[in-house]
N, C-alpha and C positions, 0 to 999 in steps of 0.2 A: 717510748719503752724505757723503764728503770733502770739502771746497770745493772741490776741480780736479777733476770727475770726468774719464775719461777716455771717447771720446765713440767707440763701437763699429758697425760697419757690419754687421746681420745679413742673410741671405739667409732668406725665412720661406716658405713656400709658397700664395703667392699665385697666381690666374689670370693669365694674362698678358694676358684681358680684361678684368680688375679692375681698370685705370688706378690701380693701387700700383706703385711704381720697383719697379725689382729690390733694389733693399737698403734699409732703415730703418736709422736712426742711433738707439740707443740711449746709456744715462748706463751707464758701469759705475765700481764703487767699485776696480777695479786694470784695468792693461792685460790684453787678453784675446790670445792667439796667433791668425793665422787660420785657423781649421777647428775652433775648440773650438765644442762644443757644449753651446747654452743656452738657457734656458725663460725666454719675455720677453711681456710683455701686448700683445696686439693686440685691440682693440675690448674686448670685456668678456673673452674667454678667454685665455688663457695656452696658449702654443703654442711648439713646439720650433721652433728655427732654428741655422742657422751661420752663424757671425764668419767675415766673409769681408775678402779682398785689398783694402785701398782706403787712402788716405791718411788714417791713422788720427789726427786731429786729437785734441791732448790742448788742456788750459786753459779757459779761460773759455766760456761760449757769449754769442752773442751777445744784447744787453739786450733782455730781453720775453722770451727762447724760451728754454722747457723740454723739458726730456726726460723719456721716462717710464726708470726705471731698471730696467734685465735682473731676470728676478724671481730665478735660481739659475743653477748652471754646473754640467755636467756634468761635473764634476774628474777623475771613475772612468774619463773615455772619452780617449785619448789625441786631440791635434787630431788634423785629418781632414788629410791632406799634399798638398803643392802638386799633385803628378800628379793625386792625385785631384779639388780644384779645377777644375784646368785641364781637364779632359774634362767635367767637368761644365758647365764655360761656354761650352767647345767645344759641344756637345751641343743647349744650348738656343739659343746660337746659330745653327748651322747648321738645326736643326729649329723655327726659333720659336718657342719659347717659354720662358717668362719663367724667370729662372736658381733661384731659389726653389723651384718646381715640381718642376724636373728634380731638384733637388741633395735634397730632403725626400723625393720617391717614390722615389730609389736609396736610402733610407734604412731600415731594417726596421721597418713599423707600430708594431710596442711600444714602439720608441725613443720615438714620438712623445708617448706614454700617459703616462710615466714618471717622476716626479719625481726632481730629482738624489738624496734619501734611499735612494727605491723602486730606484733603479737601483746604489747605493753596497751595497744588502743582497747584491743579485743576485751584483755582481762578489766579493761575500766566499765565496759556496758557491769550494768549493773546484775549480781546474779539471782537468780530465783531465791529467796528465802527459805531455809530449810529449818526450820525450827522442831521442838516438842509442842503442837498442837495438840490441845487437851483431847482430843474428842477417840472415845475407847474405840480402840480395832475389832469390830464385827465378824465375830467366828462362826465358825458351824460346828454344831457337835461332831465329835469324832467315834468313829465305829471302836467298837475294844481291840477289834486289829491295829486301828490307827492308833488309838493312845498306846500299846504296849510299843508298837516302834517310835513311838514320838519320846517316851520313857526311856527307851533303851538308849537312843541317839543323846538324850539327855545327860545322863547318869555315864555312858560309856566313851571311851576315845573311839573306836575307829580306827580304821575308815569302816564305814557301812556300804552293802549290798542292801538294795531295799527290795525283794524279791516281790512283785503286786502282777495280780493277774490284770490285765487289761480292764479299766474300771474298777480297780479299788480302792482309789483313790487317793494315789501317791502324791499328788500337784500339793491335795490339803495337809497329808504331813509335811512338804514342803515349806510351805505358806507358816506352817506354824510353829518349823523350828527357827526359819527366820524372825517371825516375831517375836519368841521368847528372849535370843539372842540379841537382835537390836534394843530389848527393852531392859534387859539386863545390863547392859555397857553401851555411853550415849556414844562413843565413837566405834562401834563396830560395825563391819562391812561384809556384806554378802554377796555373794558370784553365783549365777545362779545360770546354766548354759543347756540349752537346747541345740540338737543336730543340726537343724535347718531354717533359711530367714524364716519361710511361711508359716513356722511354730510359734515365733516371737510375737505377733500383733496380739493374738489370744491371750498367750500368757501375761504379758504385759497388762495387757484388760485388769486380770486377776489381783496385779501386785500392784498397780495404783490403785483398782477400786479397794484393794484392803489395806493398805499402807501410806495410801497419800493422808485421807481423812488427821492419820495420826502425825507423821511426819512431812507432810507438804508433799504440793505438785513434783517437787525437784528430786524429791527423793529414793523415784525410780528412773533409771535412766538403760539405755540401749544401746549396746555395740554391736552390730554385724557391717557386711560389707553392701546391705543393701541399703545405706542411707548415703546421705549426701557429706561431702569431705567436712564441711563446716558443721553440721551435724556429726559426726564422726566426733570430730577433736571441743564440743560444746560437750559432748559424753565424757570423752574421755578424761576431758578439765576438771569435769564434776566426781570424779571418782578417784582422779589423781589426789584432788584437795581437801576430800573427805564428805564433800555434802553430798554429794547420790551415797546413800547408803545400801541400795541394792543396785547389782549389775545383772541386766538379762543379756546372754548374747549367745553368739555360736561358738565357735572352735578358737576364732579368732581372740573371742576374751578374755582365755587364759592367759594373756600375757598382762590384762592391764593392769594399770597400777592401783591396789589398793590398799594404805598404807594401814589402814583396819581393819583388814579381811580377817576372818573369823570363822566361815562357813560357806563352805565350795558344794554347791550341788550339778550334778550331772544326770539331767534325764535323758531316757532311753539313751543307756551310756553304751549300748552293743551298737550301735549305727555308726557303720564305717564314716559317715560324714564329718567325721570328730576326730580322721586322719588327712593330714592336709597331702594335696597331689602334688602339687609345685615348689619349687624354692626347699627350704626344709620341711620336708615331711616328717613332722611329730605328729601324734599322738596327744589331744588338747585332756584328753583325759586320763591317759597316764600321768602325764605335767600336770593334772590336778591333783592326781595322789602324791607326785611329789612334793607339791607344791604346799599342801595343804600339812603333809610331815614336817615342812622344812620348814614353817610359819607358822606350825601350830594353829590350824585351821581343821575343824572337823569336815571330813569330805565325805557326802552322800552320795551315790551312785545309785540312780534306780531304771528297772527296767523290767518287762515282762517276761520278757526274752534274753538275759543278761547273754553277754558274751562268753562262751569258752573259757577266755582268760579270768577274767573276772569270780567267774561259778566256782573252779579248781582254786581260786584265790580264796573265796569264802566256805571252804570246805570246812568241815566241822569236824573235831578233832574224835579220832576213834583209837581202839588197843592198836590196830599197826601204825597209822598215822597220829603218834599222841599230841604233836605240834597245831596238825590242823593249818587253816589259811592263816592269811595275816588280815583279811577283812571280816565284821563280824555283820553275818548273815540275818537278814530279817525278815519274814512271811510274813505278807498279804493274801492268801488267797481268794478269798472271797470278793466278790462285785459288793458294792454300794446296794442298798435296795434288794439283797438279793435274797430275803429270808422268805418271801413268798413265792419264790419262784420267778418271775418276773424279776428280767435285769441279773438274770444268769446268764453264763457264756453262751453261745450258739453251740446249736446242735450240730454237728457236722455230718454231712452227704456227700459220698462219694459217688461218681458216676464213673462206670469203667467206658470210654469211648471206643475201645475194644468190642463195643455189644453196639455200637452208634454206627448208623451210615455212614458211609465214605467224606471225607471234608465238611462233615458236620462242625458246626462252632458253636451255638448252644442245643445240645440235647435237651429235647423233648421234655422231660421230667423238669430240668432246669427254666426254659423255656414257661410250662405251663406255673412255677412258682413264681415266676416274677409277676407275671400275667394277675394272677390274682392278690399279691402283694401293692401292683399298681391300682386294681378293681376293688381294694380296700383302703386305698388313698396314703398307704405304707409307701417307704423308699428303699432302693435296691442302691447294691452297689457293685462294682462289675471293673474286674482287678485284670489287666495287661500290662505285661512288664514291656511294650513295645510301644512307642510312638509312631505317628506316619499314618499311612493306609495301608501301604505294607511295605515290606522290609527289600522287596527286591522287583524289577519290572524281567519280562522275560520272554523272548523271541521262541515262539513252538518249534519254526521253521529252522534255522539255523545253532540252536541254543545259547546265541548274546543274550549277556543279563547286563544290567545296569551297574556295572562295576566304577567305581570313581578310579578317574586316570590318575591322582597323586596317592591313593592310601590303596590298601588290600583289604578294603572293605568294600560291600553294596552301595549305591546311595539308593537312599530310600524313596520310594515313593509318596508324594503328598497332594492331595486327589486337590481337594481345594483351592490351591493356588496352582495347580498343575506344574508341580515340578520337580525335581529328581534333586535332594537333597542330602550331600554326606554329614553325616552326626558326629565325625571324626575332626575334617580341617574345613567344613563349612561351605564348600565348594556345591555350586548350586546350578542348574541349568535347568532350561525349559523341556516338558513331557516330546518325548519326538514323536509326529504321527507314525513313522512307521522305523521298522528295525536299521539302527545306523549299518547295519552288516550287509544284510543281504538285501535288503530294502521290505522286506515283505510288511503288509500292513497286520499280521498279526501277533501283537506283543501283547501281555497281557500281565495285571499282577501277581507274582507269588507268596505267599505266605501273607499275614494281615499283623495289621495292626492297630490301634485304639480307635483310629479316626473310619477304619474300615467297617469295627466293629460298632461305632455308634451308627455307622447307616443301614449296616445288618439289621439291627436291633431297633431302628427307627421302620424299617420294611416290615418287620414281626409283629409290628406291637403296633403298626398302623390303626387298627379297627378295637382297641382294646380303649375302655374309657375310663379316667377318674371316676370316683362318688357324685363327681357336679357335671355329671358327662363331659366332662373336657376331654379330648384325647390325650394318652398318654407324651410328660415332655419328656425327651433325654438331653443331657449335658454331658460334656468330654469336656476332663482335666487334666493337662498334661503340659509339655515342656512348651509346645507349641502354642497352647490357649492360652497360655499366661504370660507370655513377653513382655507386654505393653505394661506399662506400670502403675499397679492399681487392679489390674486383671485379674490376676487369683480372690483379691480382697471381693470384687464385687460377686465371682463365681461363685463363692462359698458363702457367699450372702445372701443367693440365690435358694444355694440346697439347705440353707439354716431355715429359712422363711418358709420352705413345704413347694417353691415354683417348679422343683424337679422331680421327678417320679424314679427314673436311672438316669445315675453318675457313671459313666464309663474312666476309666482313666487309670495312669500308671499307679508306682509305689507312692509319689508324690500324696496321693488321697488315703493312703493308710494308713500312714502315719499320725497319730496326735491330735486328732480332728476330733471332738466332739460332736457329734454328729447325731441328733436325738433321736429322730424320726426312721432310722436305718435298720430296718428288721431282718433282711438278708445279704449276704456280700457272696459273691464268688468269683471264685479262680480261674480264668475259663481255660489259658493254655501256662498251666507249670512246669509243664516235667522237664523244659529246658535244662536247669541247675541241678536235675538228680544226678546227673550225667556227663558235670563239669570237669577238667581237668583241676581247675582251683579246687583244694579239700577243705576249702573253707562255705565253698557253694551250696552243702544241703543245711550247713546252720544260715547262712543268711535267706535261706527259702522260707525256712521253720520260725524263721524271725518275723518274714515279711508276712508270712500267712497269717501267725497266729497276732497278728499285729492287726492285718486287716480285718481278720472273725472279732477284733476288739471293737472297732464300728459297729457293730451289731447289737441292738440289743442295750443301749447306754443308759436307755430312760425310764427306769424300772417302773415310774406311775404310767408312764406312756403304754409302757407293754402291756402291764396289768389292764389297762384300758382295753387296748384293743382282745387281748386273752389268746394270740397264739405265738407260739415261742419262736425264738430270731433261731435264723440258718444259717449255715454255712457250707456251700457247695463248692465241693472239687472236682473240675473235670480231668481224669489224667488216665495214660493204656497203663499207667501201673499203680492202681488206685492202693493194692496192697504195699507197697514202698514205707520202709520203716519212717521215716518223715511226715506220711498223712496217718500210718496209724499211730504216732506219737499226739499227730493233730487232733484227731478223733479223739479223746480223752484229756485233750489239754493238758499232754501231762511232759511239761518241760524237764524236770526232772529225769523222767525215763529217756528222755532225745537228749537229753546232756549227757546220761551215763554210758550211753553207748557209743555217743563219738566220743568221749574223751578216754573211754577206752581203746576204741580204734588209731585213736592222735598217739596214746600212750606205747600201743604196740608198732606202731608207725614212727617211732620218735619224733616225732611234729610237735607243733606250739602245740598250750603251754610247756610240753615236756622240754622242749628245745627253742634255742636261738636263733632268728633268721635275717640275715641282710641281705638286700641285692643292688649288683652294682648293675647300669642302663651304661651301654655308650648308643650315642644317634650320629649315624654317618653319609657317607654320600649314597655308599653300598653297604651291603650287610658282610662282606669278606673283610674292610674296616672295620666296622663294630666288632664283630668276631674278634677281628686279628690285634687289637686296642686290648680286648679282655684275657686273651689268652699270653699276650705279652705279658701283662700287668702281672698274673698268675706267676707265669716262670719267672720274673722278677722276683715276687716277694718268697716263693720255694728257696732262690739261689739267696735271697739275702739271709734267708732265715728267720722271718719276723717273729719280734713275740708273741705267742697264744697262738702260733700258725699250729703247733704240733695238737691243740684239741680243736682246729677249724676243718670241717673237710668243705672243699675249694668242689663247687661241680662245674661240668665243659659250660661255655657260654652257649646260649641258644635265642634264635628271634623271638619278639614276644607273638605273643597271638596275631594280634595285629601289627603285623610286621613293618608295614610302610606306611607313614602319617606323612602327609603335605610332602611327598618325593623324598623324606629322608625316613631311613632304614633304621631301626632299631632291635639291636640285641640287648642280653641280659643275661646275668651269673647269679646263680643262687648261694650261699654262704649258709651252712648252719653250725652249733656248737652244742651241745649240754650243759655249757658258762656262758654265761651273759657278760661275765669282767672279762673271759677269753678271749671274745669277737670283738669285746671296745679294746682292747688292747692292740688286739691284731690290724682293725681298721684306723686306730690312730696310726701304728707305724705305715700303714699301709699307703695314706696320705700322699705322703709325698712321693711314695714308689710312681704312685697314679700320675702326680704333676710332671716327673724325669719322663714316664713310658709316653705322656699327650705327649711332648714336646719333641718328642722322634718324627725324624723326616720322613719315616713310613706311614706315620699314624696324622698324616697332614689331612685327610680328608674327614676325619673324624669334626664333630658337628658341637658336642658337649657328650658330658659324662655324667653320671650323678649317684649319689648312695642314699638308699631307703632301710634305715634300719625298721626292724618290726613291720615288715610290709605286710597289706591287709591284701593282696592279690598276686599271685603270681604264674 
């Protein structure tokens, strides 16, 4: 080491309940840039961090104090550049917590593993060629919907709302503002992020078969969590360095590095899946409108069913409201293919089960429509928000139900491998022949679920035949069928090729699927969510329905062919429910204006701010008694913004008890959004003084969710 070391401020991945700063000062033997990345000893391990922004004090230290010196530098990695800094501090800012955490988890795991040697071999394999290969990108003409939003995204800043009915084909304005973009400037980069892994293999199809031809195999590349770590950080290399010019990924890939981004797209951007559960709960598409202001990045946002927030954001400016949103709104409504009639939306049928026998599951009407949708060599599809066979087992004699001994939840029933499974903390046990209570051998399932309803529906449709007399197949898609890896790919390979007649299965199948052959879908048990405590529950119903009546009906030469119109059947006892008659009419518009009138007179999102703080304890009189300290803490200090936050009592969540520990929750809202961040930064530390009380010893963790999507 030099006599002047020079004294470097890293970011490491600490908790942000761990009472370590957000940066450590390290000795380095030269000046280091900020965002290189380096392997530096914390406690007894050696762990990866980033040289971050700070007044990088060089010379002497002061007498008595050492520094420990960075153990290696990642030379092979280019720094990590201000933008990407900046969202990262944004990020754990606004979401609490500690900048380390945030800025090491947008990091790809093997980074973390790797010594600068192990990582200098890697970058030597030779990488894919990305060049300008001559050969022209193969378009499709665009409908005059699509070109005037392809025109406006053009010509205009932004951010866009891309408003598209189900099948109007937002993927190809997509596709083709990316390409105008990459072909206008050779170093520009596109993000380009879906909800869910099972979205990505498709899409990906899409943007190599249109974009390699031109700019090579390398040129698309993929981040989700469902690839392998070395796969993982071969993505992530390629986009940090500039040669993947397109990024497909989930939630997760808004963080990563791309030092040319230029245009941020977010499809079906109302899917909660795009708010992360654990660790920092952001919002990957909020961070994209940030991100894409703060970079100068046009960001698209499209969806059939936008979000609440989103819709009130793209509101159009009128004589009271002369400002209007700050996103500028764009209409699709029309299906592809849809001037003949064919490859219009589904018609929608309701059935009131109020006029249906007792424990009926598909009524009669519904029943005989599939029937002859099968006897026409059409496919159905057949929508439960339940997995299992059913949802609970249940002793007549005594009334024991199958409750799981660590959570306050059922476990559920799963006929197939016979055994009583919690969907909460995994706990799993064998069917018991007879009731652990009283002994009696009559226990039997209550209520159903997806796996129950494909043996229903396998008993129904037993003597019903295809066009080639084959009898009727069904398939079930859900959390359960698709474990094994590779499993969904091969299932949906299945219902692509015509081998299914009915797909049963959760929300998983309604989402995104191109799905050609699908002329009717239904709903068989919704009215769950009419009737939820969450007020967020009848817009993600309206979401997932009119999501799923989107499967219907895709193939407008298909339909035309066969020449009768795609369905869409709702079973529910309250069929007139402002939610199915908004359904019946497709008319989002009318189901946006009237909740956000409701949210508006309610002061709820968008009109208001919401944060909540979770403690997980031994007991729930800790958790409580952790939230309700914290509270009269920050009243007696007087925090800033506390006087526009109202603080409400802590309460259990729903499900109160996960794996034997107890979890409460406090609700937080404001009319200021700088309010609540103000109040919850001082608030911080209130939190770290109140854990560390010898009262609050049993307390388990804590955590803050700003802009929670559930409560």
């Amino acid at each position: 080491m030099s006599a002047h070391p020079t004294i470097v401020h890293v970011a490491l991945q600490t908790p942000s309940h761990s009472g370590v700063g957000d940066l450590l000062s390290y000795a380095s033997e030269r000046p280091l840039a900020p965002g290189t990345l380096v392997r530096v000893p914390l406690g007894t391990r050696e762990v990866l961090g980033v040289v971050w922004d700070a007044d990088a004090a060089t010379g002497e230290l002061p007498d008595g104090a050492t520094l420990r010196s960075i153990a290696g530098v990642l030379d092979g990695v280019a720094p990590l550049d201000g933008p990407w800094r900046r969202l990262v501090a944004f990020a754990a800012r606004y979401y609490q917590r500690a900048l380390g955490e945030v800025a090491l988890a947008a990091l790809p795991p093997q980074l973390r593993d790797l010594k600068p040697e192990q990582l200098a071999r890697r970058l030597r394999r030779p990488a894919q060629a990305v060049g300008d290969h001559s050969d022209a990108i193969q378009t499709i003409a665009l409908s005059a919907e699509q070109e005037s939003a392809r025109a406006r995204i053009a010509s205009e800043k932004g951010p866009f709302l891309l408003f598209g009915s189900t099948g109007s084909g937002k993927t190809e304005v997509y596709l083709r503002c990316v390409q105008e973009m990459l072909e206008a400037d050779a170093t520009a980069q596109a993000l380009v992020m879906v909800p869910e892994i099972n979205l990505t293999p498709q899409l990906e199809e899409r943007f190599v078969g249109r974009f390699a031809p031109r700019f090579g195999a390398g040129a698309v590349v993929s981040l989700h969590s469902g690839m392998t770590n070395p796969q993982r950080l071969k993505s992530w290399l390629a986009a940090h360095s500039g040669s993947a010019r397109i990024v497909l990924g989930t939630r997760m890939a808004v963080f990563a590095s791309l030092p040319g981004l230029k245009l941020i797209v977010v499809d079906e951007e109302h899917d909660p899946s795009y708010k992360q559960q654990e660790g920092a709960r952001y919002s990957a598409r909020d961070l994209a409108i940030w991100r894409g202001r703060e970079q100068g990045a046009k960001v698209l946002l499209g969806s059939a069913t936008p979000s609440l927030e989103s819709w009130h954001a793209s509101r159009p400016p009128t004589a009271e409201d002369p400002e209007g949103g700050r996103y500028v709104r764009l209409h699709m409504p029309s299906r592809i293919g849809s001037g003949s009639g064919a490859g219009a939306l589904p018609r929608v049928r309701r059935v009131d089960m109020n006029q249906q026998p007792r424990r009926t599951v598909f009524s009669a009407p519904l029943l005989a429509a599939i029937t002859e949708r099968v006897a026409r060599g059409e496919q159905s599809m057949v929508l439960l928000n339940r997995r299992g066979y059913a949802p609970v087992l249940h002793c007549a004699d005594c009334g024991w139900k199958s409750d799981c001994p660590h959570c306050s939840a059922h476990q559920v029933f799963h006929k197939t491998d016979r055994t009583l499974r919690c969907h909460h903390c995994g706990y799993t046990v064998r069917v018991p022949y007879h009731c652990p209570t009283c002994g009696s051998p009559d226990i039997h399932p209550m209520g159903r679920g997806t796996e129950q309803l494909e043996e229903q529906l396998g008993a129904l449709l037993r003597n019903v035949q295809r066009p080639d007399g084959a009898p009727a197949r069904i398939a079930r898609i859900d959390a359960d069928t698709t474990r094994a890896k590779g499993a969904l790919e091969a299932q949906l390979a299945q219902v692509h090729s015509g081998e299914v007649d009915v797909l049963v299965g959760t929300q998983m199948i309604a989402k995104g699927h191109d799905f050609r052959r699908i002329t009717l879908v239904a709903a068989v048990q919704p009215d769950g969510a009419l009737f939820s405590s969450d007020f967020r529950a009848p817009e993600r119903l309206f979401a997932l329905l009119m999501q799923a009546a989107g499967r219907a009906g895709r193939d407008a030469a298909y339909m035309a062919a066969q020449g009768t119109p795609c369905e869409m059947w709702v079973q529910s006892f309250h069929p007139q429910h402002a939610v199915f008659e908004a359904l019946r009419t497709h008319d989002y518009p009318a189901f946006a204006a009237q909740q956000l009138k409701e949210r508006e007179e309610a002061a709820m999102p968008p009109f208001s701010y919401q944060a909540l703080v979770r403690a997980d304890a031994r007991t729930q009189e800790v958790a409580q008694g952790f939230l309700t300290a914290a509270t009269a803490a920050a009243h007696a200090a007087g925090l800033p913004g506390l006087e526009a936050v109202t603080l409400f009592p802590p309460v259990p969540l729903t499900i109160q008890r996960v794996a034997n520990v107890e979890r409460a929750q406090m609700l937080m809202e404001s009319p200021s959004r700088a309010a609540l961040q103000r109040f919850l930064a001082a608030w911080q530390p209130v939190l770290q003084t109140t854990r560390s009380q010898p009262e609050h010893k049993g307390l388990v963790r804590w955590l803050v969710d700003v802009d929670p999507l559930a409560i």
